[in-house]
N, C-alpha and C positions, 0 to 999 in steps of 0.2 A: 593645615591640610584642607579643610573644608574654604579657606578665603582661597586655594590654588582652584579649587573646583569651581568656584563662581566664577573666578576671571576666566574658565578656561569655555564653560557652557555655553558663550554665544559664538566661539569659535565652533566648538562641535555641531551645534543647531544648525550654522552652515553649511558644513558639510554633509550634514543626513540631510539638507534639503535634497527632494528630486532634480532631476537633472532638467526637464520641462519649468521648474521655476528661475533656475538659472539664468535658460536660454530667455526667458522672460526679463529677468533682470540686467542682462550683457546691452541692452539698449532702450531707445522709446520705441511704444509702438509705432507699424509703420502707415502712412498716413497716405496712402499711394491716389487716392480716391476711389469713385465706384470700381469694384470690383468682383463679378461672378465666379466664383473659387471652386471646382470637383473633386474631392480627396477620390481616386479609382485604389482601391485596396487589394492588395491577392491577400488572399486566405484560405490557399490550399492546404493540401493536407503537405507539403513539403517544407511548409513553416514554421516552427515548432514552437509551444507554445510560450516558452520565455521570449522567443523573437518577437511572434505577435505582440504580448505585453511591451517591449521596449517599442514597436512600432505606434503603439496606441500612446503611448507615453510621449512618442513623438509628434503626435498630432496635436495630444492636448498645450502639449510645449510653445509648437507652431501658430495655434490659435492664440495663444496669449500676447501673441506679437503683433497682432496684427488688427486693424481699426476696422472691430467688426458692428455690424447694424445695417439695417433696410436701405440706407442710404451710402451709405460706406463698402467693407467688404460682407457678401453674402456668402454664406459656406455649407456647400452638401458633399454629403463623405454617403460610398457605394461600395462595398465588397464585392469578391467573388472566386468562384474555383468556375465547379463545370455549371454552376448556373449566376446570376446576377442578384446583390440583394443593396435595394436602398436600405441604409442605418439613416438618412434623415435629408430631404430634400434643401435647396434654396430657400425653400418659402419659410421653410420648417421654423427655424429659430433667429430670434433678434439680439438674443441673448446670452455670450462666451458661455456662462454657466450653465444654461441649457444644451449648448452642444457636447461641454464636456461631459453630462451625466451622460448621454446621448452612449457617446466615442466608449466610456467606461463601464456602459452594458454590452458594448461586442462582443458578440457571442462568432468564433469564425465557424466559417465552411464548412472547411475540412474535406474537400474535394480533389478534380482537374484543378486545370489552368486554362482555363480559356478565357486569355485576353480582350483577343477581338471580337470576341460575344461580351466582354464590358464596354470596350468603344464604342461597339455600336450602340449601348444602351447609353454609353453618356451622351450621344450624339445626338441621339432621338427623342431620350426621355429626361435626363437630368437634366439638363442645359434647354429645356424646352419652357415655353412662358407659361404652362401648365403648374410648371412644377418649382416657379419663382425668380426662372432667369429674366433677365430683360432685355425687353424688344429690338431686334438689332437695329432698327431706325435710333434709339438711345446711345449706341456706339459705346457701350458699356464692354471692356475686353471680360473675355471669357478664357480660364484658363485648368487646364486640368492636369495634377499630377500625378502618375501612376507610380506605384510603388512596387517590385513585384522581385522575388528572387530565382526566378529559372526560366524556362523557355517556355513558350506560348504552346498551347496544343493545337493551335488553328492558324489564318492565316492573321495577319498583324498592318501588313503593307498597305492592301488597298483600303480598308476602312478608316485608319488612322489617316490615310493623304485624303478621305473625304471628311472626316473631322476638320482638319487644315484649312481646308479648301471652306468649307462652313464658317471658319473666323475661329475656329479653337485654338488657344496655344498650348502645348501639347510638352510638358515634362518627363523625360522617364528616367527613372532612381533604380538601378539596379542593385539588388545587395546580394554578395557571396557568389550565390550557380547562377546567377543572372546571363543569359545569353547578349554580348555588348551587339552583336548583329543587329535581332530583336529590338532593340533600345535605341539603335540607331533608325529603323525602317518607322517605328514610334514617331518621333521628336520631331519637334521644331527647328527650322532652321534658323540660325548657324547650330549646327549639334555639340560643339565645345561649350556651351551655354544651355542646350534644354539637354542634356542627358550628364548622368551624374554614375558613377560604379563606387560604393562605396566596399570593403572588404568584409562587413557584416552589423547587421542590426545593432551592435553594440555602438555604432558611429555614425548610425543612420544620422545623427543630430548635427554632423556637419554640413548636410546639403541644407536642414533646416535654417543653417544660417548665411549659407550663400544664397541660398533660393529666396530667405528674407533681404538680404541686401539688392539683387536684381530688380525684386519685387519694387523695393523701397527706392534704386538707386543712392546707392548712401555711400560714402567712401569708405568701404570695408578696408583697408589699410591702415587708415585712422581710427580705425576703432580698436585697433588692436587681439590679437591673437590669432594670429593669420599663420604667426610658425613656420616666416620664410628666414633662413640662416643668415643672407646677407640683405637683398632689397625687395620689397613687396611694390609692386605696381598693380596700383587701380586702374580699371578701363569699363565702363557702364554697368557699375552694380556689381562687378567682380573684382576678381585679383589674382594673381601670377605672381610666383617667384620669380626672381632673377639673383645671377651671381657676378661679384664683381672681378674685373679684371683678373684673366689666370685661370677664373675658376669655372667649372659646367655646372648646371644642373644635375643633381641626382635623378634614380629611376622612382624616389619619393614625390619630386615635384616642389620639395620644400630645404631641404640638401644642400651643400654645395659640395663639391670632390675638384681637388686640383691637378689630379692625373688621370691621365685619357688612355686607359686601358685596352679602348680601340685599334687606338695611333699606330699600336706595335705589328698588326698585321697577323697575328695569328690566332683570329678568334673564330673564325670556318664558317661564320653565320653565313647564311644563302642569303639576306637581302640586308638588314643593319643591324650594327651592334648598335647597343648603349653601353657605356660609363656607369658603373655601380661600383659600392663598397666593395671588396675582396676582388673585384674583376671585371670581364663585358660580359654583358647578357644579351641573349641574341633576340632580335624583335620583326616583325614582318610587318610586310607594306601594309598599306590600305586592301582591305578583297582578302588576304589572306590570314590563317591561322598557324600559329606554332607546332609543331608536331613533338611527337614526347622524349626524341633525342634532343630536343634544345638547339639545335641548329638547321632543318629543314622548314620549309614553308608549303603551305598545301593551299589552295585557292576555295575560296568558301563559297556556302552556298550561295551564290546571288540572289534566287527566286527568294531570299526570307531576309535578301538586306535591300530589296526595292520595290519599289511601285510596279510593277511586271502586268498588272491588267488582265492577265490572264481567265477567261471565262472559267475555265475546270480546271489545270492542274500543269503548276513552270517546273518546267525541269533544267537545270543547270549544265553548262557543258565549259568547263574552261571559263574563259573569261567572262563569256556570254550565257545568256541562258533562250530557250525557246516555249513555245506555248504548244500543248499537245491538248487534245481531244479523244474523249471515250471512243470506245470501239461502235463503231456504227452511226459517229460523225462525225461529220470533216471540216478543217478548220478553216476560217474565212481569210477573204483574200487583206484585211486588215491584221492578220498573224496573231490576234488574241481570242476572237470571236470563233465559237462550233455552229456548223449548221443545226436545222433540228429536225428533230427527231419525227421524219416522213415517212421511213421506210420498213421500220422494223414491224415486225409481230412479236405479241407476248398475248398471254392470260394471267391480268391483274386485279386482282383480290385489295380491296382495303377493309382494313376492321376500324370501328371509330368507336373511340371510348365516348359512350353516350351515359356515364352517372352525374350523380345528381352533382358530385364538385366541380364539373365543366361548367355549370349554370346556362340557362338559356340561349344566351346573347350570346355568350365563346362559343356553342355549340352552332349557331347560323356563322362564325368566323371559320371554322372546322369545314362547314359545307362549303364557304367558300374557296377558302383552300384545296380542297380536293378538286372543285372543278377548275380551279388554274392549272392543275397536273393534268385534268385531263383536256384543257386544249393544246397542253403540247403531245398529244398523242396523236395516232392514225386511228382512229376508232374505225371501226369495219367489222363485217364477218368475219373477212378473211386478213384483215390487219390485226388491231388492238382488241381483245375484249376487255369487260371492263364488271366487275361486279362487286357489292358493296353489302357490308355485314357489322351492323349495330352491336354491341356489347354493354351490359352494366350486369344487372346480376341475372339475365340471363342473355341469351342470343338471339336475333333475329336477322332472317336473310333481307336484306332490305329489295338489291334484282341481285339475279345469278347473273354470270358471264354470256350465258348465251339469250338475256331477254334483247337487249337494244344494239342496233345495229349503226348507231353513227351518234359524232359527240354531244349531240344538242340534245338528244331523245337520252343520254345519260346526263347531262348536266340539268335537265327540267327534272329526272328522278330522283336527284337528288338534293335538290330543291325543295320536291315533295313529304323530306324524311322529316319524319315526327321525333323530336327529341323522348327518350326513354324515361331518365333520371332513374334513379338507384344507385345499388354498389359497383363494384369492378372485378370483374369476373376475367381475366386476361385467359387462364388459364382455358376455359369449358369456351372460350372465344377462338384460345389456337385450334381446341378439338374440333371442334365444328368445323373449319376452314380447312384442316386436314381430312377429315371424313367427307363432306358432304360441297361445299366450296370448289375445290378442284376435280367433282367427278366430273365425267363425260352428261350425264343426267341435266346436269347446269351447267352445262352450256362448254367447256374447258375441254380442247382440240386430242386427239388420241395420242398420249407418247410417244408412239412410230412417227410422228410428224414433228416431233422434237421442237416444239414450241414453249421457249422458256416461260415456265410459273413462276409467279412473283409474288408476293405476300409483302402488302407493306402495314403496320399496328402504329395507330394513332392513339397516343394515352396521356392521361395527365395526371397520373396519379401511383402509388403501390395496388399492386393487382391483392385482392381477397386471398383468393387460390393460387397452389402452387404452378410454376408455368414450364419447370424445368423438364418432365417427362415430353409435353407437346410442343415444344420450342426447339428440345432437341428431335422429336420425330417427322414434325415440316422441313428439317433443312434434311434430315433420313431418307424423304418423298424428293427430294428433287429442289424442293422451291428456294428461291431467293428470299432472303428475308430482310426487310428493311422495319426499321424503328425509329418513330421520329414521336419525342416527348415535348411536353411543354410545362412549363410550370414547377411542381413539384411531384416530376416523374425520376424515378429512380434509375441511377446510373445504370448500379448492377443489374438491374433488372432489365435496360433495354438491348444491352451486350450481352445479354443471356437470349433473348429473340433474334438481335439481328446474325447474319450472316458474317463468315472473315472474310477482311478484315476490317473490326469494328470503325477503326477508321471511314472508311466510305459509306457503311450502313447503318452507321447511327448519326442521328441529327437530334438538335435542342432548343428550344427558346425559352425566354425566362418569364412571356407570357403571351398570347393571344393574339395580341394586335402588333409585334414583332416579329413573330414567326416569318412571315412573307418571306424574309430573307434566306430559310433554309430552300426555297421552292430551288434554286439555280442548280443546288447541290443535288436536290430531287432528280432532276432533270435528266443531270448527265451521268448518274449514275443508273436511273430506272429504265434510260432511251435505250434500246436493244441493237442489236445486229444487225446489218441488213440481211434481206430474207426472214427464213422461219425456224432455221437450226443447222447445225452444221452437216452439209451435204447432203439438205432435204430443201426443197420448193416447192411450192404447189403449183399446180399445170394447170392449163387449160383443159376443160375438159371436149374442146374440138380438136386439141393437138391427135396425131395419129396414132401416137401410141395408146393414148388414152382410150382412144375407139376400139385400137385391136384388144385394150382390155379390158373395158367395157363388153365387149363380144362374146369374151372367153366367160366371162360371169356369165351373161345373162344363155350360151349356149351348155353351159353347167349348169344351170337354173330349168330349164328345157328338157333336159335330160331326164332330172331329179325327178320333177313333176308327171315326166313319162312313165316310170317305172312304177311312181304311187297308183296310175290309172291303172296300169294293168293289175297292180294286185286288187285294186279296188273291184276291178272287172270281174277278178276269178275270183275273190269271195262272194262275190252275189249272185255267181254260177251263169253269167252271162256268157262264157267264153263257147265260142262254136253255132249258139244261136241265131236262126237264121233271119234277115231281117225282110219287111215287107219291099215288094221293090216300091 
């Protein structure tokens, strides 16, 4: 018994090995030359945590295959939900086993999804010669694979086609709720080569070894276990089923079925059947999606499966899609482009987290940012006003709304602003803006003249105090309320300040010197109405009504004053008295 157990223990040793040493052993590593590599990771909260673990498991897999070092392949792996986090740069390591320990302290998210707030950050900052990629004059490819299982919370199109456009090659691995649209607006073209849909994390390890063969160019056919029925064909680093003579392809792709369940004509699909086991399964064109009878086709959204350019906001109509513009401007004669924003009135309030975890130098990026918003503004009297309110652990008015009258005499005052440092007070920062911020006293136009108040909270951090009584009683007063965090500012907390629907009023970056990018969003969603509110304008004060009302005041003012003489007269017993001539 005990000589059966010996023969049988390096059989079993096998098979308890991990499945990342396997895919290590299934070939040599691959030897592609220079190569700049971005693991983009999701790690929302939709991931669960054995997926995660089999994802991590698949990277460390991935890495073993591959001829890694300063001169060879360089590799940075980057998370994210609703904000962005490097787990370790290009420059970072030289060394397989330092990335591994690296990969196997991830800690995830546990957030959103926001995609294209990681594109952008691999575009700008991982893939940047800062951070160990190399100089594009070295014509080193650069290439990034995103892993991600559901739909993007933001947009995905046009940052990804400026990644593209920048020299990035652009993978996207969908697993399970993965939207294939999304995956498609993603990727590199030919998209049968950079997008991959696996059916769940438990198989994520088959892209790992297509994506090694591409990599490597290797004739995956000949290496066997490809798991096509009848003939496997290679064609640059991949492979494809094929079926011989008689037979089709299954809806596996690996399959073969020698009856065409189609043929027979009464399968009702609205655009194609397939050939599968037990029957045809009905399948829609390009553009469209399945609907839940299994035989109708619905046309998808386009604005989230193209490049659409769109300044603010593609709305889809049928086959086409078009580009609209916020209320109170109009969209250019180039059909993507809003005009800007010249015409409208508002009273806008900024409060700017001034503690001490902003530091110095972010907090002069802060000031500059707020004056990019305010040259898309009409500063005036009678257009924009504009006033600004400091918070850490206490508050201070920096000018009210009615000190400066035009953008330059606001943008040099806030130039002026003295960083605070301290804690973060959000909470005694709403009170104040709701008390004292939008009276009439500083400077904020009379509510009969229906001039929308707007309130936008700059923060980077969790507020000290509670913020929920004065976040709910500013949107109670009227105001608009926008929240735009950076860093490590709290989801729940900025969707607790801003206005519905959070979507449009809450913005994020994942640090300082990125931000810029929310400004666009700022824009057209803060740019007002034309006019000054609904069914109110200001006059001239020479038009003639204004005169005949002007008149009526000041001969009711005449009147009032008459009536104080006379009593003034008979108290002092003047009445009747006769005067000298």
């Amino acid at each position: 018994m005990r000589g059966l157990l010996y023969s049988l223990l390096p059989l079993l040793l096998l098979l308890l090995q991990p499945w990342e040493t396997q895919l290590q052993l299934a070939g040599p590593r691959c030897s592609s030359g220079p190569l700049d590599l971005v693991f983009v990771i999701d790690s929302s909260r939709s991931v669960r945590p054995f997926e995660f673990e089999t994802m991590r498991q698949f990277l460390v897999g991935l890495l073993r295959s591959l001829d890694v070092g300063p001169n060879a392949t360089r590799v940075g792996v980057i998370q994210y939900s609703s904000q962005v986090q490097s787990v370790f740069p290009l420059r970072a390591f030289s060394r397989r086993e330092d990335m591994e320990r690296a990969i196997r302290a991830l800690v995830p998210l546990a957030q959103g999804t926001m995609t294209g707030l990681a594109i952008q950050y691999a575009m700008n900052v991982a893939f940047s010669v800062a951070e160990g990629a190399r100089p594009p004059e070295a014509h080193v490819p650069r290439v990034a694979v995103i892993v991600t299982d559901g739909r993007p919370q933001d947009r995905v199109a046009e940052v990804a086609a400026q990644a593209r456009a920048r020299g990035i090659e652009i993978y996207a691995v969908g697993v399970q709720r993965a939207d294939v649209g999304s995956l498609r607006a993603m990727a590199s073209p030919p998209l049968n080569e950079h997008v991959f849909l696996v059916e769940s994390f438990d198989v994520i390890q088959e892209f790992g070894r297509q994506f090694q063969g591409r990599l490597c160019r290797k004739d995956l056919c000949a290496q066997g276990g490809h798991g096509c029925q009848h003939q496997c064909v290679s064609a640059r680093g991949t492979f494809h089923c094929a079926c011989n003579p008689g037979y089709q392809l299954a809806a596996d792709n690996k399959s073969c079925m020698a009856i065409d369940h189609c043929s027979f004509g009464n399968h009702s699909c609205q655009h194609d059947c397939v050939s599968i086991y037990g029957g045809p399964q009905c399948r829609c064109r390009e553009g469209y999606d399945l609907l839940p009878d299994g035989r109708s086709c619905q046309a998808r959204d386009l604005c989230n499966g193209v490049d659409h350019g769109c300044e603010f906001q593609c709305v889809s109509e049928g086959f086409s899609y078009r580009c609209v513009c916020p209320e109170g401007r109009q969209l250019q004669a180039d059909g993507k482009s809003c005009s800007r924003c010249r015409e409208g009135h508002v009273d806008l309030v900024l409060l700017v987290d001034g503690s001490k975890s902003v530091r110095p130098q972010n907090f002069e990026l802060v000031k500059r940012f707020v004056n990019q918003i305010v040259d898309f503004l009409d500063v005036s009297p009678e257009g924009t006003r504009v006033g600004l309110v400091q918070f850490s652990s206490r508050v201070r008015t920096e000018f009210p709304l009615g000190r400066y009258g035009t953008a330059a005499e606001v943008k040099q005052a806030v130039l002026a602003v003295e960083y605070m440092e301290r804690g973060t007070m959000t909470g005694l920062a709403l009170r104040h803006m709701v008390e004292h911020s939008f009276s009439e006293a500083q400077g904020a136009r009379p509510r009969a003249l229906n001039v929308p108040r707007v309130g936008l909270v700059f923060t980077d951090g969790r507020s000290q105090d509670n913020i929920s009584v004065w976040a709910a009683r500013a949107k109670e007063e009227g105001i608009v309320m926008y929240a735009v965090g950076v860093g490590k500012a709290v989801e729940e907390e900025l969707r607790e300040i801003a206005s519905e629907p959070a979507e449009l009023h809450v913005s994020y970056s994942p640090d300082f010197s990125t931000m810029t990018h929310l400004l666009e969003n700022l824009k057209g969603s803060i740019c007002p109405e034309e006019g000054i509110g609904a069914g109110t304008e200001l006059r001239s004060p020479c038009e003639c009504e204004s005169l005949v009302e002007f008149q009526g005041r000041t001969l009711g003012a005449l009147e009032s004053l008459s009536q104080k003489h006379i009593l003034w007269v008979r108290g002092c017993g003047l009445e009747g008295r006769r005067r000298d001539p």
